[in-house]
mmCIF file as gemmi writes it, N, C-alpha and C atoms, coordinates in Angstrom:
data_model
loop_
_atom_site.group_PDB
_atom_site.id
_atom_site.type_symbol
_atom_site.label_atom_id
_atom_site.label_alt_id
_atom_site.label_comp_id
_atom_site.label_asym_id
_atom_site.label_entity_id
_atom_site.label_seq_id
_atom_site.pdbx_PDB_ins_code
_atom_site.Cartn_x
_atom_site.Cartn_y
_atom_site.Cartn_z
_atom_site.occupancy
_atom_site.B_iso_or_equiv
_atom_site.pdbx_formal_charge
_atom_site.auth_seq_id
_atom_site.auth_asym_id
_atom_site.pdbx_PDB_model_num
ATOM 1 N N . UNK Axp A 1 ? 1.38 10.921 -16.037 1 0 ? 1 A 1
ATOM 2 C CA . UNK Axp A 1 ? 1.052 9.662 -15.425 1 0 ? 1 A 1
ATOM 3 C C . UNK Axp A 1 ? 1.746 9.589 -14.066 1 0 ? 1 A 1
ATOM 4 N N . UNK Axp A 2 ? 0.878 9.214 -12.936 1 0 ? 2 A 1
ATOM 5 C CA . UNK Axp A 2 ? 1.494 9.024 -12.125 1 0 ? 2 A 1
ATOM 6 C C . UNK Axp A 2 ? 1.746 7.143 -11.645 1 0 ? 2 A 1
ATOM 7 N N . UNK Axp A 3 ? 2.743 7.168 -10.78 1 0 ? 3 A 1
ATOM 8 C CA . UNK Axp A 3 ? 3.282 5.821 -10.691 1 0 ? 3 A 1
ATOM 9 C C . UNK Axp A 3 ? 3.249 5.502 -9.231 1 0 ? 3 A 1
ATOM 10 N N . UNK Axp A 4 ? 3.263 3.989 -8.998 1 0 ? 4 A 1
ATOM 11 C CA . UNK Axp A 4 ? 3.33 3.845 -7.683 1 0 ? 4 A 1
ATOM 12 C C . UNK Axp A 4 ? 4.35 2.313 -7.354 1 0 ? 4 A 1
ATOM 13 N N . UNK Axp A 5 ? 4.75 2.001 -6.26 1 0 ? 5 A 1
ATOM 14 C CA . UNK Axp A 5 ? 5.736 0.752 -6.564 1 0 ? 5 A 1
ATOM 15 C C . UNK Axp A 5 ? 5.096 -0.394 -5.75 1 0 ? 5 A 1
ATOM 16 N N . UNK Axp A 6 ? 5.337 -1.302 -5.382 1 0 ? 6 A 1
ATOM 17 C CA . UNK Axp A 6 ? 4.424 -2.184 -4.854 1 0 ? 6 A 1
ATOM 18 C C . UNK Axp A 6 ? 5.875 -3.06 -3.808 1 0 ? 6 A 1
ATOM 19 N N . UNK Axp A 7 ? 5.681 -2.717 -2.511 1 0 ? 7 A 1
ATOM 20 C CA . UNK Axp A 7 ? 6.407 -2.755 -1.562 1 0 ? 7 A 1
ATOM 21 C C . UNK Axp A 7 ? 6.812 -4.397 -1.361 1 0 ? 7 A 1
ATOM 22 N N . UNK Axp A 8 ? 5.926 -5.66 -1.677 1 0 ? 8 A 1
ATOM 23 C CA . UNK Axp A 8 ? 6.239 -6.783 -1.295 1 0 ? 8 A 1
ATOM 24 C C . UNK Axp A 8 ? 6.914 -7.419 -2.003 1 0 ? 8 A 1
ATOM 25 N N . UNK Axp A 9 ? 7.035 -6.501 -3.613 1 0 ? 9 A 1
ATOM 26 C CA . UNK Axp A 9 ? 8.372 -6.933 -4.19 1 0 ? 9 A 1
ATOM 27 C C . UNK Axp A 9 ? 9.806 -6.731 -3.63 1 0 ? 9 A 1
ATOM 28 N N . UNK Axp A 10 ? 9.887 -5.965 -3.043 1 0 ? 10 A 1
ATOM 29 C CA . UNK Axp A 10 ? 11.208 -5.552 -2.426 1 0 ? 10 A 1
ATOM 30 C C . UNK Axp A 10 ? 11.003 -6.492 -0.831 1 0 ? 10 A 1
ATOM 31 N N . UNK Axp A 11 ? 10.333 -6.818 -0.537 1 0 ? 11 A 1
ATOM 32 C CA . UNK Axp A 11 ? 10.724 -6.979 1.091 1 0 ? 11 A 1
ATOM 33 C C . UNK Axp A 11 ? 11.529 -7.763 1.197 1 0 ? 11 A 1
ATOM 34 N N . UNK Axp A 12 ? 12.507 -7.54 2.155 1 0 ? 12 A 1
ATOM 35 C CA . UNK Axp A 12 ? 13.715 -8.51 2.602 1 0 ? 12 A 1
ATOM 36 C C . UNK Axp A 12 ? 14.526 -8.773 1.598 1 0 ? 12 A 1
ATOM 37 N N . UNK Axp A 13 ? 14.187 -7.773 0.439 1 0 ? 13 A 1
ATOM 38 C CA . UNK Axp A 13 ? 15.619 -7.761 -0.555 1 0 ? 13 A 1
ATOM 39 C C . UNK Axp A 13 ? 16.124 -6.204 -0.347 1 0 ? 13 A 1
ATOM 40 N N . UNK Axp A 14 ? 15.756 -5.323 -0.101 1 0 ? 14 A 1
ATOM 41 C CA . UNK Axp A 14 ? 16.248 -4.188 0.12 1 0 ? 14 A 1
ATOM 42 C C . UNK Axp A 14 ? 15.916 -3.238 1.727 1 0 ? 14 A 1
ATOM 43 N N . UNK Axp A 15 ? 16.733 -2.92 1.883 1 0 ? 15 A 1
ATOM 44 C CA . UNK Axp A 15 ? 16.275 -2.265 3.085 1 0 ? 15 A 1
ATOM 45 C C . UNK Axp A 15 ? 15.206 -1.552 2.619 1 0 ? 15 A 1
ATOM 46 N N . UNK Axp A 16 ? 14.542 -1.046 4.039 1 0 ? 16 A 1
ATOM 47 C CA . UNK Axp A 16 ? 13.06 -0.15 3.566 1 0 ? 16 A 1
ATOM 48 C C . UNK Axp A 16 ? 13.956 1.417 3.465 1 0 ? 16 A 1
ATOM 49 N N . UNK Axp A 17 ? 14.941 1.479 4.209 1 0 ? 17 A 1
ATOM 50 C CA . UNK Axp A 17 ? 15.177 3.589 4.164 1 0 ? 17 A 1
ATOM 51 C C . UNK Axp A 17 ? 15.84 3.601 2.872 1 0 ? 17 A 1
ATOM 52 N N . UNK Axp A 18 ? 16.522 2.512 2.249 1 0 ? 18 A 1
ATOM 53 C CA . UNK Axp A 18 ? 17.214 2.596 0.824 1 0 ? 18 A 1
ATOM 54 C C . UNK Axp A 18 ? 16.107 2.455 -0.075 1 0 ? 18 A 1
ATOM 55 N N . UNK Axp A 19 ? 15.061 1.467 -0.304 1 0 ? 19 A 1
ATOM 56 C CA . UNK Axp A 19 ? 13.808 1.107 -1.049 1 0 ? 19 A 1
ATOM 57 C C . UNK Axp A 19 ? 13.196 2.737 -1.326 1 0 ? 19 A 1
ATOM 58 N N . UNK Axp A 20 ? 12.871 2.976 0.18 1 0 ? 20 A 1
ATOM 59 C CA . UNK Axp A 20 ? 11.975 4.455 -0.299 1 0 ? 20 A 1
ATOM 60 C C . UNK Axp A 20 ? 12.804 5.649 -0.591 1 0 ? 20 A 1
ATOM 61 N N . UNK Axp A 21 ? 14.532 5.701 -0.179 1 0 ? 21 A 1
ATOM 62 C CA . UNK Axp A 21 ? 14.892 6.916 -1.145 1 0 ? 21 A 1
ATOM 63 C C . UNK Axp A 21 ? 15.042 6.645 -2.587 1 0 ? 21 A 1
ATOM 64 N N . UNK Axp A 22 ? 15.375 5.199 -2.985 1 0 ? 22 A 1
ATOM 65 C CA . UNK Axp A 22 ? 15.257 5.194 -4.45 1 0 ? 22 A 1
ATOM 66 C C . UNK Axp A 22 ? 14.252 4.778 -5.377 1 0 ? 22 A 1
ATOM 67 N N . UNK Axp A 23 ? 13.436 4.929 -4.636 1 0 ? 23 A 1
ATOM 68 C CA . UNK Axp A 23 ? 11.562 4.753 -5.274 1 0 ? 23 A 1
ATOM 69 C C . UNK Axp A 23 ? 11.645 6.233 -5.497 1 0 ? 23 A 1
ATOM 70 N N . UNK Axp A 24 ? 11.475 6.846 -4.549 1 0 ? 24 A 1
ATOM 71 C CA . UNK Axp A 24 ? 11.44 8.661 -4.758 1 0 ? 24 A 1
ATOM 72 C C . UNK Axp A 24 ? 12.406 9.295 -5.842 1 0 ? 24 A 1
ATOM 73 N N . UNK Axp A 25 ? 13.639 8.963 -5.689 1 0 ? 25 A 1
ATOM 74 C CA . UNK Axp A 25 ? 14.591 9.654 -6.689 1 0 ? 25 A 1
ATOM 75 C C . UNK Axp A 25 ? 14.579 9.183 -8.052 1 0 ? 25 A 1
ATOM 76 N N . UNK Axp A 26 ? 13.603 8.103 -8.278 1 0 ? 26 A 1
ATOM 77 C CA . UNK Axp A 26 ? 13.575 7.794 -9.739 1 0 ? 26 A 1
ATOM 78 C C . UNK Axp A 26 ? 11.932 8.209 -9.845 1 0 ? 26 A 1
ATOM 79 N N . UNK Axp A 27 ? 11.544 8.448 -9.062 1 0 ? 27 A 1
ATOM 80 C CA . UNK Axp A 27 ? 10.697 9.217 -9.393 1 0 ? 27 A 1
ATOM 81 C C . UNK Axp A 27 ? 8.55 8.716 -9.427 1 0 ? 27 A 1
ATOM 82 N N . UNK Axp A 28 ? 8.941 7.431 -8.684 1 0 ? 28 A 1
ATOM 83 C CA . UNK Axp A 28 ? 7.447 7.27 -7.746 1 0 ? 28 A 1
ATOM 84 C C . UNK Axp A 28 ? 7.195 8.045 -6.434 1 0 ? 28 A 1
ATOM 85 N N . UNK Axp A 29 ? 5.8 7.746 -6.912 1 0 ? 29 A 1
ATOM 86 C CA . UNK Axp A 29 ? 4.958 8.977 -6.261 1 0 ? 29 A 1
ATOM 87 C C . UNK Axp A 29 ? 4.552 8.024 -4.508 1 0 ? 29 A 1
ATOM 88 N N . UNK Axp A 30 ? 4.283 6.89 -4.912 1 0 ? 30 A 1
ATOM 89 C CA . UNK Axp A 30 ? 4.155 6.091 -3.525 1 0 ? 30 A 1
ATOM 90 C C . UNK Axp A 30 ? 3.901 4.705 -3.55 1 0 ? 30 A 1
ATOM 91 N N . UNK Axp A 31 ? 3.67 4.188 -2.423 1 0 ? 31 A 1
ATOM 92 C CA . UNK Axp A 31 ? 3.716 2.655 -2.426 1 0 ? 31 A 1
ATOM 93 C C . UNK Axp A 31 ? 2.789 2.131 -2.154 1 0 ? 31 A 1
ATOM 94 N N . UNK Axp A 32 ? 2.469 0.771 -2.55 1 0 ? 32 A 1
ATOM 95 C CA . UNK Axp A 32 ? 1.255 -0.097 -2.16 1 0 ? 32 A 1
ATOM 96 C C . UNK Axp A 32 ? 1.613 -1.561 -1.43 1 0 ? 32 A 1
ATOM 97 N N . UNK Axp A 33 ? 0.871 -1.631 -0.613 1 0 ? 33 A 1
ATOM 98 C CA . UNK Axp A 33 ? 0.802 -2.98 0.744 1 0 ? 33 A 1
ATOM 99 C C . UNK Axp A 33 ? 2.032 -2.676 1.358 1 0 ? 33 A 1
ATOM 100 N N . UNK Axp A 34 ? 2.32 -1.42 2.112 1 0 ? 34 A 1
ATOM 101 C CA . UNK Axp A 34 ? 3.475 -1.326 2.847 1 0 ? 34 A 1
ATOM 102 C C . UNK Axp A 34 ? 2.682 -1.438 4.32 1 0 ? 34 A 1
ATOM 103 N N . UNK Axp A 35 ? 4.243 -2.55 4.955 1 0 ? 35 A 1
ATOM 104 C CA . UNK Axp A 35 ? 3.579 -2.791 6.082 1 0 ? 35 A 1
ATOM 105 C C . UNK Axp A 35 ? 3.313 -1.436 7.218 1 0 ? 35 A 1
ATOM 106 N N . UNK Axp A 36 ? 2.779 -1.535 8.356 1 0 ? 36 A 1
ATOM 107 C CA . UNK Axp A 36 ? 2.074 -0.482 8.892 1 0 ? 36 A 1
ATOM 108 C C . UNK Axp A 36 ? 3.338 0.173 9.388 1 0 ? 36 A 1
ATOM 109 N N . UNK Axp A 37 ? 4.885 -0.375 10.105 1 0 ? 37 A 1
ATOM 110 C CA . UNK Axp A 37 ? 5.47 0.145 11.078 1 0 ? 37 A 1
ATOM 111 C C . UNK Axp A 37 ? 6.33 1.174 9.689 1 0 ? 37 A 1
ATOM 112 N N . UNK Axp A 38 ? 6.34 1.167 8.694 1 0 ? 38 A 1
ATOM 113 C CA . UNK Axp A 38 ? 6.982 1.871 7.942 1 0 ? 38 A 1
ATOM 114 C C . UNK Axp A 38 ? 6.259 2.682 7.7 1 0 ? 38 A 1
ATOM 115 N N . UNK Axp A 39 ? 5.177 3.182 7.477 1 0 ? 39 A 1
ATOM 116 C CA . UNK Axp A 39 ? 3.938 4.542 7.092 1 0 ? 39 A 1
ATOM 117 C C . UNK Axp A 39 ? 4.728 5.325 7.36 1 0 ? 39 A 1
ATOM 118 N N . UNK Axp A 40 ? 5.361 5.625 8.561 1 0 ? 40 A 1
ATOM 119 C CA . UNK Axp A 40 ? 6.273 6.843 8.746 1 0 ? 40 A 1
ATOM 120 C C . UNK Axp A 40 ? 6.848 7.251 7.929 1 0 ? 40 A 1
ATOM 121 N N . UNK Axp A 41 ? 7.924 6.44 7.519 1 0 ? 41 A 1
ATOM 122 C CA . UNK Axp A 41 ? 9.311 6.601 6.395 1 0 ? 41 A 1
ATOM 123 C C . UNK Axp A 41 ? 8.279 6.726 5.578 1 0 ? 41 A 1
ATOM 124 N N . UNK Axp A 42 ? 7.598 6.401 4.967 1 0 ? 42 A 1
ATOM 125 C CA . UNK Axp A 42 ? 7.096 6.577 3.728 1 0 ? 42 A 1
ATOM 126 C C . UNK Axp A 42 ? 6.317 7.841 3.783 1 0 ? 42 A 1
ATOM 127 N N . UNK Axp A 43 ? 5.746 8.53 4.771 1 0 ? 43 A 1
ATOM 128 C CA . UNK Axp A 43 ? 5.309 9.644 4.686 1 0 ? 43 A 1
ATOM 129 C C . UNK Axp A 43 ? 6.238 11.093 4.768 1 0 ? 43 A 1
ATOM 130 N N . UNK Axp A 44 ? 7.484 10.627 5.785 1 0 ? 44 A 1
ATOM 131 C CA . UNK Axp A 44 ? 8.467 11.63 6.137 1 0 ? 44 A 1
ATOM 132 C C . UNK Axp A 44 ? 9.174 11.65 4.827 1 0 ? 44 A 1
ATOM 133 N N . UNK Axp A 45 ? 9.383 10.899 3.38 1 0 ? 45 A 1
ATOM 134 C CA . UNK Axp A 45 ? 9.915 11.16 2.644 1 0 ? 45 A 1
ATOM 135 C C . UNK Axp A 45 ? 8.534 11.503 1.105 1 0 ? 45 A 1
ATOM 136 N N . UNK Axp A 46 ? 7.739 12.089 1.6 1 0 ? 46 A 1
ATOM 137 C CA . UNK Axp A 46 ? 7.157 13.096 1.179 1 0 ? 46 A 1
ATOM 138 C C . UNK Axp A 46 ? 6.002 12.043 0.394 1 0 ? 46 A 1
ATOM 139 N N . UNK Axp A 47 ? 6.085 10.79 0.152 1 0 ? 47 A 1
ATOM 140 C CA . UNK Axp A 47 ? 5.358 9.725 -0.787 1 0 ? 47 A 1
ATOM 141 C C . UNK Axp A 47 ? 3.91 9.106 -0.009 1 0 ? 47 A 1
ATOM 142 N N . UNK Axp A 48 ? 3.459 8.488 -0.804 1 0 ? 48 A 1
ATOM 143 C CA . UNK Axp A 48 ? 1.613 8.089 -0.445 1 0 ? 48 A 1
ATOM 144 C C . UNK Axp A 48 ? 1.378 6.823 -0.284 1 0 ? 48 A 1
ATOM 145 N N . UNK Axp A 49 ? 1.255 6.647 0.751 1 0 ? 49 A 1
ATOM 146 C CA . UNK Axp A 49 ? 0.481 4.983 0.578 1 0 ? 49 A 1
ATOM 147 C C . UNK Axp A 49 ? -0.946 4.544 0.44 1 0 ? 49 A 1
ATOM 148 N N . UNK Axp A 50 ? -0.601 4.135 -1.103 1 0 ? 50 A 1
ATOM 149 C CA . UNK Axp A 50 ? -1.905 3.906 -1.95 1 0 ? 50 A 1
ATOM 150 C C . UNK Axp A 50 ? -2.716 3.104 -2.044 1 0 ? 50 A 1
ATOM 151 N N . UNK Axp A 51 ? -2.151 1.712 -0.994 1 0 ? 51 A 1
ATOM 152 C CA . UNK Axp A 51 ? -3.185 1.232 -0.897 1 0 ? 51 A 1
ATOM 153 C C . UNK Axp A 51 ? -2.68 0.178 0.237 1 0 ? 51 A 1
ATOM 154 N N . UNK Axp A 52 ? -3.81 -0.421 0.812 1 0 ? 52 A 1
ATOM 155 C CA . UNK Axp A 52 ? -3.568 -1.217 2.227 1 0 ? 52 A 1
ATOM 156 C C . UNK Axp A 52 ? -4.078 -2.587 2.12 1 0 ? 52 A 1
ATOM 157 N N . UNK Axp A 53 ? -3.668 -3.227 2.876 1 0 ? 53 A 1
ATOM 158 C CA . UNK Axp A 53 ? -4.797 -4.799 3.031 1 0 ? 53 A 1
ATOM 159 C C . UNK Axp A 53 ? -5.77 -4.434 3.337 1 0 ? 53 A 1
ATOM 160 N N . UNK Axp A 54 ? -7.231 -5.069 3.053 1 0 ? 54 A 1
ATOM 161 C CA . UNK Axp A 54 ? -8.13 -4.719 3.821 1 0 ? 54 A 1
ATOM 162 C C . UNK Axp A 54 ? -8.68 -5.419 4.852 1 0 ? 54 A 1
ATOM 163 N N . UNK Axp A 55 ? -7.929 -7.389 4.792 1 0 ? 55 A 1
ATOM 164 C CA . UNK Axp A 55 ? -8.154 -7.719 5.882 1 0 ? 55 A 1
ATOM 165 C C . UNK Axp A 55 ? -7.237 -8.806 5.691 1 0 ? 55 A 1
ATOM 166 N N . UNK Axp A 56 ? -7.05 -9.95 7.401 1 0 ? 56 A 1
ATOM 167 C CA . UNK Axp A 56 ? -6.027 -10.73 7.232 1 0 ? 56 A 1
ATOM 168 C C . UNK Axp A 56 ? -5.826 -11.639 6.245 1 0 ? 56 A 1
ATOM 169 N N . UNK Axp A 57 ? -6.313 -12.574 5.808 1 0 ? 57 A 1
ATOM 170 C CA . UNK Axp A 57 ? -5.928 -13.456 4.568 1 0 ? 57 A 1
ATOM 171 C C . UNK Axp A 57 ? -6.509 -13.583 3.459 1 0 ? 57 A 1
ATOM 172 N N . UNK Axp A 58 ? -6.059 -14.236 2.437 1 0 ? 58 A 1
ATOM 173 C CA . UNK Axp A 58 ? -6.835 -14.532 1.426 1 0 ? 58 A 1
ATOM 174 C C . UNK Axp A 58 ? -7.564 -15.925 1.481 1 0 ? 58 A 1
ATOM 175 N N . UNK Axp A 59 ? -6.497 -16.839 2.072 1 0 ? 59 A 1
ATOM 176 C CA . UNK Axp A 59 ? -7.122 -18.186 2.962 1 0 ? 59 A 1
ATOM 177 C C . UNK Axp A 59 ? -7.999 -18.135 3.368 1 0 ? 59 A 1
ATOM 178 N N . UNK Axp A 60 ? -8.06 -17.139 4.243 1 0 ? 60 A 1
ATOM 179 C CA . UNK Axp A 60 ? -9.378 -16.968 4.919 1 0 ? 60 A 1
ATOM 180 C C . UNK Axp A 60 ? -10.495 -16.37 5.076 1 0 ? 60 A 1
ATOM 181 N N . UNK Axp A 61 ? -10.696 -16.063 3.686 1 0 ? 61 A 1
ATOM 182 C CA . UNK Axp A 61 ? -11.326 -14.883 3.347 1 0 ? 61 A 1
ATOM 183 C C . UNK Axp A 61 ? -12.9 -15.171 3.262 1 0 ? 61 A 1
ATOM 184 N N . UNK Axp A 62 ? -14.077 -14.1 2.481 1 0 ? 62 A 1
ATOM 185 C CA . UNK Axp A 62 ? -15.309 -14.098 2.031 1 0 ? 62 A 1
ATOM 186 C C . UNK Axp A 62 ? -15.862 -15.366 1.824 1 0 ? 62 A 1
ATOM 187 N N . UNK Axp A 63 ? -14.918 -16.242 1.202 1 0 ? 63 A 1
ATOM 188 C CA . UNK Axp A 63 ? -15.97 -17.837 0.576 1 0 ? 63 A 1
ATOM 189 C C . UNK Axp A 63 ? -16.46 -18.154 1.92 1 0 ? 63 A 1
ATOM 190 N N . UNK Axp A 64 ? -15.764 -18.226 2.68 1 0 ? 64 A 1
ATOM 191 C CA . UNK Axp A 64 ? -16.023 -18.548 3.826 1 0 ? 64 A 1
ATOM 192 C C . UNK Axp A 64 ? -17.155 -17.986 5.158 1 0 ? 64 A 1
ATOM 193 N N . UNK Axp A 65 ? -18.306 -18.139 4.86 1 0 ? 65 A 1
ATOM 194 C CA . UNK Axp A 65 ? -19.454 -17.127 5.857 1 0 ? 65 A 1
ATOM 195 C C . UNK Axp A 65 ? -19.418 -17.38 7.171 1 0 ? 65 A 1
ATOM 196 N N . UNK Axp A 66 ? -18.393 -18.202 7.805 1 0 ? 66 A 1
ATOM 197 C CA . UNK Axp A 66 ? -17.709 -17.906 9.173 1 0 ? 66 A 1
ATOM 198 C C . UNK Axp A 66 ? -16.84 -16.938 8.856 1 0 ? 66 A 1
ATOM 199 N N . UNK Axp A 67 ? -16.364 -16.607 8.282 1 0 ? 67 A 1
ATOM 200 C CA . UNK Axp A 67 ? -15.285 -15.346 8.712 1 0 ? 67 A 1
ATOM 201 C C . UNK Axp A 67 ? -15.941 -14.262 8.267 1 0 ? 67 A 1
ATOM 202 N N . UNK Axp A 68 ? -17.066 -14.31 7.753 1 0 ? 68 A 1
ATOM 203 C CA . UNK Axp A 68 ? -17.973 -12.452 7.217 1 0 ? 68 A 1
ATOM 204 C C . UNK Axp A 68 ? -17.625 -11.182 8.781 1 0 ? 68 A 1
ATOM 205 N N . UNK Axp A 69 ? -17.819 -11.691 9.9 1 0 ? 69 A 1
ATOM 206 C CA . UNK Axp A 69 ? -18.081 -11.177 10.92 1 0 ? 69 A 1
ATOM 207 C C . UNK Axp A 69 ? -16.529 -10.406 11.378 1 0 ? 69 A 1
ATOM 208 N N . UNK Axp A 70 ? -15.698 -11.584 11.126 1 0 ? 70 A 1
ATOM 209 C CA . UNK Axp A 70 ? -14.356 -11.215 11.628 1 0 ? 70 A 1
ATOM 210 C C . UNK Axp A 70 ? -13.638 -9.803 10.565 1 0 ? 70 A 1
ATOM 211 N N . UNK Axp A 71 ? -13.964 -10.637 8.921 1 0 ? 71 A 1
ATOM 212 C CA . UNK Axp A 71 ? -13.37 -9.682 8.433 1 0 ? 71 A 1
ATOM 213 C C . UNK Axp A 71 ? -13.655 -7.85 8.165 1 0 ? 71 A 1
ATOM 214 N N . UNK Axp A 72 ? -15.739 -8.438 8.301 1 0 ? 72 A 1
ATOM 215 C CA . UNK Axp A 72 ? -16.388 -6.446 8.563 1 0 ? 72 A 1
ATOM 216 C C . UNK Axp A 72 ? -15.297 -6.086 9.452 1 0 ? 72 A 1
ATOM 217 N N . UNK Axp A 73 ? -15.395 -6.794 10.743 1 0 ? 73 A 1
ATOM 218 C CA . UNK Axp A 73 ? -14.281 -6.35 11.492 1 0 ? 73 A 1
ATOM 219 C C . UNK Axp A 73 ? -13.455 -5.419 11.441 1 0 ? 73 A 1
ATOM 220 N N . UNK Axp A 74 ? -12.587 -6.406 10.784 1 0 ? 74 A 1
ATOM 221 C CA . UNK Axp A 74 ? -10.919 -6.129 10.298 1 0 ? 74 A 1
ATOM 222 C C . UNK Axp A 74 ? -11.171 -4.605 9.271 1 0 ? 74 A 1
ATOM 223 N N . UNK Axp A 75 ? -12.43 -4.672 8.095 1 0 ? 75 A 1
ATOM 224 C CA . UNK Axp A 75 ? -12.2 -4.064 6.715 1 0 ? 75 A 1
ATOM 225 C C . UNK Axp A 75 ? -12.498 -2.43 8.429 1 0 ? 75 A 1
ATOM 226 N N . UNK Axp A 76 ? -14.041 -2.65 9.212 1 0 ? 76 A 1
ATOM 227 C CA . UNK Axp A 76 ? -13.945 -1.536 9.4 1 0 ? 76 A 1
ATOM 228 C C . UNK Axp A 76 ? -12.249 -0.855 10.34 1 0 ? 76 A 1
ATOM 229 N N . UNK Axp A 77 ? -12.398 -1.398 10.709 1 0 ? 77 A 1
ATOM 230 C CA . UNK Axp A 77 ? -10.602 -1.057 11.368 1 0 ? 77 A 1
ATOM 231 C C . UNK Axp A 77 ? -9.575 -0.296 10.637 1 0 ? 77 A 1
ATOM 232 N N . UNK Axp A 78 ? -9.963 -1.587 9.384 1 0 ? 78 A 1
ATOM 233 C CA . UNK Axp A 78 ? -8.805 -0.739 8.372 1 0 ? 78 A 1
ATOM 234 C C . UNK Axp A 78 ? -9.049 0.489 8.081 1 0 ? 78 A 1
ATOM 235 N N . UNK Axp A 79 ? -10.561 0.936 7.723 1 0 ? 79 A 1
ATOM 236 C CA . UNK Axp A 79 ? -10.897 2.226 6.926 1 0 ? 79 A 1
ATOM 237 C C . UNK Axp A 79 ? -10.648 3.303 7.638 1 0 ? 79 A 1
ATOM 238 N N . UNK Axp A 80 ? -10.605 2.728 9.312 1 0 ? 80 A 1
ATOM 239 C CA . UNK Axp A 80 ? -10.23 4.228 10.579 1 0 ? 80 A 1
ATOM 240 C C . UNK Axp A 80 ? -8.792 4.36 10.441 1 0 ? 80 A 1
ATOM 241 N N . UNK Axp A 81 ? -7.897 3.751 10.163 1 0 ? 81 A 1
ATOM 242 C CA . UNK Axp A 81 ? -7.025 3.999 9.825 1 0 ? 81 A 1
ATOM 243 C C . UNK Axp A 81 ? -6.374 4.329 8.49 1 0 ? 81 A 1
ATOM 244 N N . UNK Axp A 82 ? -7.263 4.035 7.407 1 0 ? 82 A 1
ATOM 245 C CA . UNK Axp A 82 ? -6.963 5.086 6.288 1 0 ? 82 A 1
ATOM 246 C C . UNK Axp A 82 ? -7.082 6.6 6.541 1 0 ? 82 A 1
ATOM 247 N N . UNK Axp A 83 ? -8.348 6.375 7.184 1 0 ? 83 A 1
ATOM 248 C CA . UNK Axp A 83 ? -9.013 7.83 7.624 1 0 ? 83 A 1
ATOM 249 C C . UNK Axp A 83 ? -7.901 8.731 8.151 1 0 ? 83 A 1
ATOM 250 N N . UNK Axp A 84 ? -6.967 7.945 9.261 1 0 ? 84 A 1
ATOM 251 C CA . UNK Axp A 84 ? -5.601 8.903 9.967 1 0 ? 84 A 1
ATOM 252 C C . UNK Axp A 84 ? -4.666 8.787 9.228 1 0 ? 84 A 1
């Protein structure tokens, strides 16, 4: 089984370079909704980020058919940057 940790539990309770060496040394494989400026650390210490936002809010989301336009937007944006 593989495992993954979910990054917004920790935010602003643990540093991120302490968070991701002791996510790794106990033995997850990678993280989910880590914000973008950390991808680095999380890649330079060998782990996966498994999964991303796909767009800005939940507030402001789909119910809403003024924001359809903004969020294709946003989702295609996001996917070019899964892509890298």
């Amino acid at each position: 089984m593989r495992h993954d940790i979910s990054w917004w539990c920790y935010q602003g309770r643990v540093e991120p370079k302490r968070l991701i060496a002791e996510a790794k040394r106990i033995g997850y494989e990678g993280f989910e909704l880590v914000p973008e400026p950390m991808w680095d650390m999380v890649k330079v210490a060998g782990m996966t980020i498994v999964t991303h936002g796909g767009h800005g809010t939940l507030e402001n989301g789909m119910k809403d058919t003024r924001n359809h336009s903004r969020i294709e937007d946003e989702l295609n944006a996001t996917i070019d940057q899964a892509v890298q």
